[in-house]
Each structure stands twice: as structure tokens, then as C-alpha cells.
C-alpha positions in Angstrom: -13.3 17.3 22.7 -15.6 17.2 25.1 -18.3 18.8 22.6 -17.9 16.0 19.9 -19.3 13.8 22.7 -22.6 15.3 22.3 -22.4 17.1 19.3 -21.8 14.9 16.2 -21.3 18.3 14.2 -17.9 19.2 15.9 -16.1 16.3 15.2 -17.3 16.8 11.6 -16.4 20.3 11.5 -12.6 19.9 12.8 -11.4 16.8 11.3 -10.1 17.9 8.6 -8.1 20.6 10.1 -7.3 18.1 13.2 -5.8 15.5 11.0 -3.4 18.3 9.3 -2.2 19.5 12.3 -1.8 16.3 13.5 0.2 15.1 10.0 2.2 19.0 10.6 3.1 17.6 13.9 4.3 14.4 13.5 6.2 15.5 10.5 7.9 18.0 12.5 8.5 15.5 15.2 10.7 13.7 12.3 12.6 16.1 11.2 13.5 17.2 14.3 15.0 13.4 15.0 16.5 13.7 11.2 18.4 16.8 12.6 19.6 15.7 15.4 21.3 12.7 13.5 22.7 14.8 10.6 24.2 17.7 12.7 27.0 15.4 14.1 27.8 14.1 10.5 26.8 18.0 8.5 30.9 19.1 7.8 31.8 18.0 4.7 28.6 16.4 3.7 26.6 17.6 1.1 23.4 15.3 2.2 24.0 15.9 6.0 23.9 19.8 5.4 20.8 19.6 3.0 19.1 17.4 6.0 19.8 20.4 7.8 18.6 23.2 5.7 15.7 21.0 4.7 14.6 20.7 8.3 15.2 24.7 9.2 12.4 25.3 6.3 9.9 22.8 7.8 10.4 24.2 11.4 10.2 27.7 9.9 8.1 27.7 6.6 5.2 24.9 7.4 5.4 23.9 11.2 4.2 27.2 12.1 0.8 26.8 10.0 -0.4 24.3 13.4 -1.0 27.6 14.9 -4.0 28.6 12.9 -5.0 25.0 12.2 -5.0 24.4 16.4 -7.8 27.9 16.1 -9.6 26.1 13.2 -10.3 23.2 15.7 -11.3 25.1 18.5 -13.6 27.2 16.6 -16.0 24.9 16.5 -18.9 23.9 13.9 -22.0 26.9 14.7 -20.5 29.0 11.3 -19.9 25.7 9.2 -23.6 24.3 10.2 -25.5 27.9 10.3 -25.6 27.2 6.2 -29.1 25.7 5.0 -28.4 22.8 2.6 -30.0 24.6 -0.3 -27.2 27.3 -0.3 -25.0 24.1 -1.9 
């Protein structure tokens, strides 16, 4: 963070990755509160159970991507900006 405040370049490089991880996050967040209302209510309900199994996959299959995203913001921008604007 601190070298966005005098490097313009690094905010640029990480925001795309910083506002998936954020959205990753937050989503997570959700489900997690979704969970904990539907397990109470999951025996004998079809929608309660598919809450359930629906927020497993997230926590398992997509949450874990804010690992690599959270080393894609920290990398910062010296690879993304070493490119001369002719090579586009």
C-alpha cells in the first residue's frame, strides 16, 4: 500500500487482482452467514442441504483462489511496466 502512495504504477498493476480477491472475500463472507442459517434448518430440506453443499464448493473450489490473487497484489508492477509500449 504504501508503494501506490508514490508509485502510481502499483495501484494500476494490482487492481484488478485486488478487487477479485476482494469480491472472493466478501462472497465467502456470505456464504459462510448462508451456512450458518441453513445448517439448523438442512434435515429434510432439499434447499437447506443444497445451501450447504453449495457453500462447501465455494469454501473449497473458489475461496482458495485469494491465495494466489493476495501474491498477484504483492508482486508488484516492475514485470507489468518493464514492457516498452511498442511490444502492444
Amino acid at each position: 500500500m504504501e508503494a501506490g502512495m508514490s508509485n502510481y504504477d502499483e495501484i494500476g498493476a494490482a487492481s484488478v487482482d485486488y478487487l477479485r480477491l476482494f469480491g472472493l472475500v466478501a462472497l465467502g463472507f456470505m456464504w459462510a452467514r448462508m451456512a450458518k442459517i441453513a445448517l439448523p434448518k438442512a434435515e429434510g430440506s432439499a434447499f437447506y442441504t443444497a445451501k450447504i453443499g453449495t457453500a462447501k464448493f465455494y469454501m473449497q473450489r473458489l475461496l482458495p483462489q485469494t491465495g494466489a490473487l493476495l501474491a498477484a497484489v504483492q508482486s508488484g508492477s516492475e514485470t507489468m511496466m518493464e514492457f516498452a509500449a511498442e511490444a502492444f
